[in-house]
MDTraj code that builds the backbone (N, CA, C; nanometers):
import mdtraj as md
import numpy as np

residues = "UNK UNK UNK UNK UNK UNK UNK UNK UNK UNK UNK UNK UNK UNK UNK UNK UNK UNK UNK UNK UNK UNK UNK UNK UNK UNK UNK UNK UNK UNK UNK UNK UNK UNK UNK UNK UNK UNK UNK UNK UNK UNK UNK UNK UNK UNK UNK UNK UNK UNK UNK UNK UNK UNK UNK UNK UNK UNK UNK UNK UNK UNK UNK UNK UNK UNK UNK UNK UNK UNK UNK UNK UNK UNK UNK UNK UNK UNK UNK UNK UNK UNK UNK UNK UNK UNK UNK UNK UNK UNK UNK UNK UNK UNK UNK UNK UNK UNK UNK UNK UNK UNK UNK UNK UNK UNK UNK UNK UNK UNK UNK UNK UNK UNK UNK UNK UNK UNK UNK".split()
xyz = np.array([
    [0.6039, -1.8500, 0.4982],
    [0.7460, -1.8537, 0.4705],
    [0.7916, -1.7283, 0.3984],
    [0.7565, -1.6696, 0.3211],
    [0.7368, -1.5512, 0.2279],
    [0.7857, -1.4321, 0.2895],
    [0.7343, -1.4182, 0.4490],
    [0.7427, -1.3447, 0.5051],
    [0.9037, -1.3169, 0.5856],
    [0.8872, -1.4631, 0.6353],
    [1.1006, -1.4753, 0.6236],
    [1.1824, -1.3993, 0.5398],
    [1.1786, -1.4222, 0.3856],
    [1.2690, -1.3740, 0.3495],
    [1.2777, -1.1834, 0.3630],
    [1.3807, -1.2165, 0.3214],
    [1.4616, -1.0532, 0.3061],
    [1.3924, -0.9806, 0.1398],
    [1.3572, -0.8524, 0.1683],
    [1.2993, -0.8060, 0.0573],
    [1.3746, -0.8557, -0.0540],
    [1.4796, -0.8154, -0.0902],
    [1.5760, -0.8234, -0.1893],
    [1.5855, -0.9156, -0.2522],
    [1.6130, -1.0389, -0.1598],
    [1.6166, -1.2080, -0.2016],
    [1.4187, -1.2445, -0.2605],
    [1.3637, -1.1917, -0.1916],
    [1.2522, -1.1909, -0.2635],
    [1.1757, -1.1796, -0.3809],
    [1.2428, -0.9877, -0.4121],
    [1.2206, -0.9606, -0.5138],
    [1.3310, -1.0396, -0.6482],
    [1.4287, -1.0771, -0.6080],
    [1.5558, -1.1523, -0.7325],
    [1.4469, -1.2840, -0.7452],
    [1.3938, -1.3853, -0.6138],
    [1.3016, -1.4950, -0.6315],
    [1.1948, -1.4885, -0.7531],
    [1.0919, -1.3338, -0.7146],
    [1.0070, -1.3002, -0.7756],
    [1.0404, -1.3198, -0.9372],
    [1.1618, -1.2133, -0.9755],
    [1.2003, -1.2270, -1.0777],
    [1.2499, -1.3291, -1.1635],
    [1.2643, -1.4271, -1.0961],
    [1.3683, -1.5563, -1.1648],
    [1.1870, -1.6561, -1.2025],
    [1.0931, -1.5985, -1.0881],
    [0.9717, -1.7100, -1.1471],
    [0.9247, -1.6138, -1.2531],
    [0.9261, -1.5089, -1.2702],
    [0.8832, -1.4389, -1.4205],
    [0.9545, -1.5041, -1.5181],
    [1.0472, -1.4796, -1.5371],
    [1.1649, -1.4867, -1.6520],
    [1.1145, -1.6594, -1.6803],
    [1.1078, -1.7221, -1.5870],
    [1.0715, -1.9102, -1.6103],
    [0.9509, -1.8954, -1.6591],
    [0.8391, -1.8216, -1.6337],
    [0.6641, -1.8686, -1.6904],
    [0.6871, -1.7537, -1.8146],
    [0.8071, -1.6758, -1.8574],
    [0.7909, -1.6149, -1.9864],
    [0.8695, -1.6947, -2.1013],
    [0.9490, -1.7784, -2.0549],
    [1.0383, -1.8918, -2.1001],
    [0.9266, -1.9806, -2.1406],
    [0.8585, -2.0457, -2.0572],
    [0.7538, -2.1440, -2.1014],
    [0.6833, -2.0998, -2.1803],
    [0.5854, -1.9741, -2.1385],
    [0.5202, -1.9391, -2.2862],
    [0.5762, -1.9317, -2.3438],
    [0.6897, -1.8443, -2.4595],
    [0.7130, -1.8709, -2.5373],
    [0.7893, -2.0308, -2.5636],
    [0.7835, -2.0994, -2.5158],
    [0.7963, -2.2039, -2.5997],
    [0.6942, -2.2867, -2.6124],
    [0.5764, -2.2424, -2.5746],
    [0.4347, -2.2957, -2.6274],
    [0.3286, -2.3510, -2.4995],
    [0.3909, -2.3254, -2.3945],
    [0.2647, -2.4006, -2.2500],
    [0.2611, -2.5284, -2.2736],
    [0.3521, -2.6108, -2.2867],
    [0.3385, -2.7655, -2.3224],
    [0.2547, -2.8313, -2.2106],
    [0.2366, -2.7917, -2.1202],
    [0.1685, -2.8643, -2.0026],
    [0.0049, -2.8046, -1.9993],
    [-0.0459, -2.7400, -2.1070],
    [-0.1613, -2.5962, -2.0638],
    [-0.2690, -2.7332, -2.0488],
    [-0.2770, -2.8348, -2.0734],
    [-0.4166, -2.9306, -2.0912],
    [-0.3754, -3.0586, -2.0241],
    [-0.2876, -3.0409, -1.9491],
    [-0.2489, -3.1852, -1.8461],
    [-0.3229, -3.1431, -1.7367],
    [-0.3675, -3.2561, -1.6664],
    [-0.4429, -3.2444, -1.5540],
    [-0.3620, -3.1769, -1.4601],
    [-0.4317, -3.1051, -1.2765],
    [-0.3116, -3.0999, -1.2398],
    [-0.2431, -3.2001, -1.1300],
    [-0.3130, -3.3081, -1.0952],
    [-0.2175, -3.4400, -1.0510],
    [-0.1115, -3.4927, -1.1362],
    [-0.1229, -3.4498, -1.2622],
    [-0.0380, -3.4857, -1.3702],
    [0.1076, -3.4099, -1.3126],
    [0.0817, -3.3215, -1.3482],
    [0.1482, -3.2056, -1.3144],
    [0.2469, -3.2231, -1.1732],
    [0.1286, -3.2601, -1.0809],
    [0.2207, -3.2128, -0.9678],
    [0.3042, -3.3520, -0.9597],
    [0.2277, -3.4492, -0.9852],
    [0.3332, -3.5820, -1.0255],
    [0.4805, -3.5815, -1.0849],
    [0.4409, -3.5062, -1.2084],
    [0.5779, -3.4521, -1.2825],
    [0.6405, -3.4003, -1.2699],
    [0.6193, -3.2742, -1.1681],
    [0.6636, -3.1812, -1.1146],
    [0.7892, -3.2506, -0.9304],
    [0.6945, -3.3511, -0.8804],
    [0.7650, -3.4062, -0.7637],
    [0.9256, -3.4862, -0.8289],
    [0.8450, -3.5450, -0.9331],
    [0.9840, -3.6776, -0.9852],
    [1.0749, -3.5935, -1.0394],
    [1.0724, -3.4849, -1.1184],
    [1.1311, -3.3995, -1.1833],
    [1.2319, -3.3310, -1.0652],
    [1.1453, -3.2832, -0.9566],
    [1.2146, -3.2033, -0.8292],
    [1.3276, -3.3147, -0.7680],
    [1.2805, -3.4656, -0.7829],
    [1.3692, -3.5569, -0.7331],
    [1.4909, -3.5365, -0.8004],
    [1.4331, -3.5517, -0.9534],
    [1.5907, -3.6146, -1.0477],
    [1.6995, -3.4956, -1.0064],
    [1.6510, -3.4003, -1.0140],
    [1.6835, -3.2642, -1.0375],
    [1.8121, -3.2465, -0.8647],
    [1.7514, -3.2663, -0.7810],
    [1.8072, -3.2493, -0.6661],
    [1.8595, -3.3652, -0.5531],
    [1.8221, -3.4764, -0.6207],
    [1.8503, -3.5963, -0.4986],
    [1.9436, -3.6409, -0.6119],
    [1.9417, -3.6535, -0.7824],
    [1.9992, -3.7373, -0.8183],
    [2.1293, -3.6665, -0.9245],
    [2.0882, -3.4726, -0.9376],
    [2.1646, -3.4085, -0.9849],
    [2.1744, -3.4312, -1.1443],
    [2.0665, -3.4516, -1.1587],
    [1.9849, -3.5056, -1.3254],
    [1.9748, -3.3594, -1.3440],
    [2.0753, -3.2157, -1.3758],
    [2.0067, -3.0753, -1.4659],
    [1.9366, -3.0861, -1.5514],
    [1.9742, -3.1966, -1.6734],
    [1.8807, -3.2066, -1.7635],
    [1.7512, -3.1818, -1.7356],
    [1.7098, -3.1924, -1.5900],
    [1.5433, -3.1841, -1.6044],
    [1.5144, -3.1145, -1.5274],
    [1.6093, -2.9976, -1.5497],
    [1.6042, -2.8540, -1.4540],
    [1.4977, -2.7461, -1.5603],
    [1.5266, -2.7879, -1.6917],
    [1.3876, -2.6803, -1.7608],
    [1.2487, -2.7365, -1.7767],
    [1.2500, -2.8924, -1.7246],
    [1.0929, -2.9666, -1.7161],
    [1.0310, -2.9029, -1.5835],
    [1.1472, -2.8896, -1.4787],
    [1.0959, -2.8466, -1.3763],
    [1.0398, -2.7530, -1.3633],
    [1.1047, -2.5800, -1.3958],
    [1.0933, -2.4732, -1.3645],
    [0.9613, -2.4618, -1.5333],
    [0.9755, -2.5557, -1.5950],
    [0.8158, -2.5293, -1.6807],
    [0.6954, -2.5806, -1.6191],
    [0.6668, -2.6681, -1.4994],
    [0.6084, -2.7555, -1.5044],
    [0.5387, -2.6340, -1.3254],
    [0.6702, -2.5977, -1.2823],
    [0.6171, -2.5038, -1.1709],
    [0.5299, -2.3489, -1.2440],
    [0.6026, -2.3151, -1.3648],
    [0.5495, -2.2316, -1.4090],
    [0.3811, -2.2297, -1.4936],
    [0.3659, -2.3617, -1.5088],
    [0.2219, -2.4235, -1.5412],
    [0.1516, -2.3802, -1.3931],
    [0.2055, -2.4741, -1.2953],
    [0.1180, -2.4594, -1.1637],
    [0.0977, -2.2956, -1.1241],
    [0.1836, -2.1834, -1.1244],
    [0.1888, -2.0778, -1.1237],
    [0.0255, -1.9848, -1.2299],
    [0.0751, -2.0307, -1.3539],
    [-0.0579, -1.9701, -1.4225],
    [-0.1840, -2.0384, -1.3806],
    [-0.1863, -2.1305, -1.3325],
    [-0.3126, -2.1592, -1.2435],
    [-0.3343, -2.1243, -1.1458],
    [-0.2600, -2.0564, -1.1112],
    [-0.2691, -1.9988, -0.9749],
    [-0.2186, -2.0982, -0.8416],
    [-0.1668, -2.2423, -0.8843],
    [-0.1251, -2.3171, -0.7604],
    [0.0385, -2.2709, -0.7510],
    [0.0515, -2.3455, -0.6720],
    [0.2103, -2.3725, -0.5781],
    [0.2602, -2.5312, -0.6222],
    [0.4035, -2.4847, -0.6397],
    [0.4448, -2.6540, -0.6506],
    [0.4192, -2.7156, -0.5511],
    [0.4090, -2.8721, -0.5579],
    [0.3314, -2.9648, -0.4292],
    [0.4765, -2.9995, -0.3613],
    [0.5093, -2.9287, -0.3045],
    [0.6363, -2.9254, -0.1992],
    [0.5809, -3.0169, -0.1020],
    [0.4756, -3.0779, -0.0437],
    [0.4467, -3.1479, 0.0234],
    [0.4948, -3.3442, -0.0020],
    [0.5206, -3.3315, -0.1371],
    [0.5499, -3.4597, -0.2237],
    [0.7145, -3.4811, -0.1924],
    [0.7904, -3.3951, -0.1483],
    [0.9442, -3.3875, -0.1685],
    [0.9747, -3.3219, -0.0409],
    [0.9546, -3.3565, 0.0506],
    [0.9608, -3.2941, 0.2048],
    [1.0633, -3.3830, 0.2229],
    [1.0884, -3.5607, 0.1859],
    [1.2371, -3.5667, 0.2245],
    [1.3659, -3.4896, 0.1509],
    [1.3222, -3.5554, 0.0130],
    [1.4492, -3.4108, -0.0376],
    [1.4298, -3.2948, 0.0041],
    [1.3360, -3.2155, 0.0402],
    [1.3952, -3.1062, 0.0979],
    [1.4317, -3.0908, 0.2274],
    [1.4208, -3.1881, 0.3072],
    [1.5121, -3.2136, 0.4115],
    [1.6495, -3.2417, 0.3843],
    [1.6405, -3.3485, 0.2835],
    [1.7999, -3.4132, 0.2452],
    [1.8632, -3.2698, 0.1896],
    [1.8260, -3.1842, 0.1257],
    [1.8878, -3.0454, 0.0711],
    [1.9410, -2.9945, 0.1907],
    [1.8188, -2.9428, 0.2782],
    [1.8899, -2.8773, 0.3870],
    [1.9831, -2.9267, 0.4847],
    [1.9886, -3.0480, 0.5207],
    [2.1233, -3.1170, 0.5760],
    [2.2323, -3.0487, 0.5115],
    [2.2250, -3.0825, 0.3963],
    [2.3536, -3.0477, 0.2952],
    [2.3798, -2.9593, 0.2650],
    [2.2812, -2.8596, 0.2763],
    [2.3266, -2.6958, 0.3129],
    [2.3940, -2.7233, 0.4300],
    [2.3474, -2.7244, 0.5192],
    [2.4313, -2.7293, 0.6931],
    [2.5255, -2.7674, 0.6818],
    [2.5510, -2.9174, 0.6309],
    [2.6873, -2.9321, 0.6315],
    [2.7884, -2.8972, 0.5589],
    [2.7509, -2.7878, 0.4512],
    [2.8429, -2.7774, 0.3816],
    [2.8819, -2.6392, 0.4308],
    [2.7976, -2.5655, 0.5158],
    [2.8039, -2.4399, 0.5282],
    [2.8783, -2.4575, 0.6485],
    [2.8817, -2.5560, 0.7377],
    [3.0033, -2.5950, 0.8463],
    [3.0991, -2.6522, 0.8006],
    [3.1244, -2.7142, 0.6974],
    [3.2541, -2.7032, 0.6581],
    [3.2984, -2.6232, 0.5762],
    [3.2594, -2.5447, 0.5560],
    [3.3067, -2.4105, 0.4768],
    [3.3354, -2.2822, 0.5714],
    [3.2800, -2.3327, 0.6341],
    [3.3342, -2.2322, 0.8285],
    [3.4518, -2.2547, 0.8227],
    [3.4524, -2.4047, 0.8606],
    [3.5572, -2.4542, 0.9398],
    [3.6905, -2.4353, 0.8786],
    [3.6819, -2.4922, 0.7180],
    [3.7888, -2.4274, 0.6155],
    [3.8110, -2.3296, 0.6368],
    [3.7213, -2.2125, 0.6758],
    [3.7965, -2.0568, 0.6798],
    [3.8070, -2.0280, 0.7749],
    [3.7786, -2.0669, 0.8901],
    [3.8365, -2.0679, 1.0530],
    [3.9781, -2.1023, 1.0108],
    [3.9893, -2.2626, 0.9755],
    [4.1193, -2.2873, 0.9698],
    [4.2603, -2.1925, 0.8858],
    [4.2120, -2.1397, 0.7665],
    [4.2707, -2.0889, 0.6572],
    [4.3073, -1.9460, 0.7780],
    [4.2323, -1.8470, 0.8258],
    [4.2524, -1.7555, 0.9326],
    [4.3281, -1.7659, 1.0529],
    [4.2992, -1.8922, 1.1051],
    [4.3928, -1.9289, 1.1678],
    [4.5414, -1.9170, 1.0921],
    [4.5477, -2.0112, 1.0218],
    [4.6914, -2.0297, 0.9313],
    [4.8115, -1.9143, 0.9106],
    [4.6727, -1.8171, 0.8996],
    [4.7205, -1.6747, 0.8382],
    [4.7622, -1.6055, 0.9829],
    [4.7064, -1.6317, 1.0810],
    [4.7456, -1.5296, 1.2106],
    [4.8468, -1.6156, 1.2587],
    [4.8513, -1.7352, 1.2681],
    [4.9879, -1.8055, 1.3162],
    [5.1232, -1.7893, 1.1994],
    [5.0774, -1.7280, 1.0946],
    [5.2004, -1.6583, 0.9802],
    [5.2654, -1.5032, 1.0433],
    [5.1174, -1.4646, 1.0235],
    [5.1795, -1.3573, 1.0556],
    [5.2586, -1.3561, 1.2608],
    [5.2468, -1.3932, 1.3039],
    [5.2704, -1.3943, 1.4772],
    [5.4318, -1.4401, 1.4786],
    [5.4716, -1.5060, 1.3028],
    [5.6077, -1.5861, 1.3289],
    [5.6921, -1.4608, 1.2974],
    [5.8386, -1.5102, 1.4050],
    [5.9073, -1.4038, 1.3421],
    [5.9682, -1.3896, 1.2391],
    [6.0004, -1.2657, 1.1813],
    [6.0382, -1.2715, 1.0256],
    [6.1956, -1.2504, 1.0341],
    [6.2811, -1.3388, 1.0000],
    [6.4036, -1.3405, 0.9548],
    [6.4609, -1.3030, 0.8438],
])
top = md.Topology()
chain = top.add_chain()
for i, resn in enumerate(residues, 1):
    res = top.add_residue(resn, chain, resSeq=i)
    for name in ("N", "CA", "C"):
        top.add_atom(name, md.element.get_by_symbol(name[0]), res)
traj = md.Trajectory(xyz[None], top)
C-alpha cells in the first residue's frame, strides 16, 4: 500500500507517526510492558470508539497505543477493523459524491446566473 501513496502525502504520514511516538515517550511509554495481544486488543476497540462511534477522547489512546506497536517494530492490527475500515471508506465515497454534486450544482447555479440577461 505504501507504494500507492504520493511522496508528499507520505512523507506529512511519516511525520505525523514521529511527532505521535515522540508524544508518547515523553509522556512515559505507558504501554512499554503490556503484552502485544494486549495492545493490539486496545488498539482495535480504541480504532472502533474513535471512528465508528466518534469517541476523540480516545484519539490519544490510539495514536499511543499504535506508537507502542511502532517501537516494536509491528503495524497496527488493521486486520481486527476491516469492517470499520470499510464503513470509513463508504463514507468517504459518499461524501466525496455529494460534495461533487453540491459543486456541480452550485456551478451550475452560477452559469445559469451568469447566461441571464442583465437588466
Amino acid at each position: 500500500m505504501a507504494d500507492d501513496i504520493d511522496p508528499m502525502a507520505k512523507a506529512f504520514l511519516d511525520s505525523q507517526e514521529m511527532e505521535e511516538t515522540r508524544a508518547y515517550l515523553e509522556r512515559g511509554r505507558e504501554f512499554k510492558g503490556a503484552p502485544v495481544e494486549g495492545i493490539n486488543e486496545a488498539w482495535a476497540l480504541a480504532f472502533k470508539l474513535v471512528y465508528e462511534h466518534g469517541e476523540t477522547s480516545h484519539r490519544a489512546q490510539l495514536d499511543d497505543l499504535a506508537a507502542e506497536l511502532r517501537l516494536r517494530g509491528l503495524e497496527p492490527p488493521g486486520h481486527l477493523v476491516q469492517d470499520t475500515i470499510r464503513a470509513l471508506q463508504e463514507r468517504l465515497r459518499n461524501t466525496a459524491e455529494t460534495a461533487r454534486d453540491t459543486l456541480l450544482e452550485n456551478v451550475r447555479r452560477f452559469l445559469d446566473q451568469l447566461e441571464k440577461p442583465k437588466n
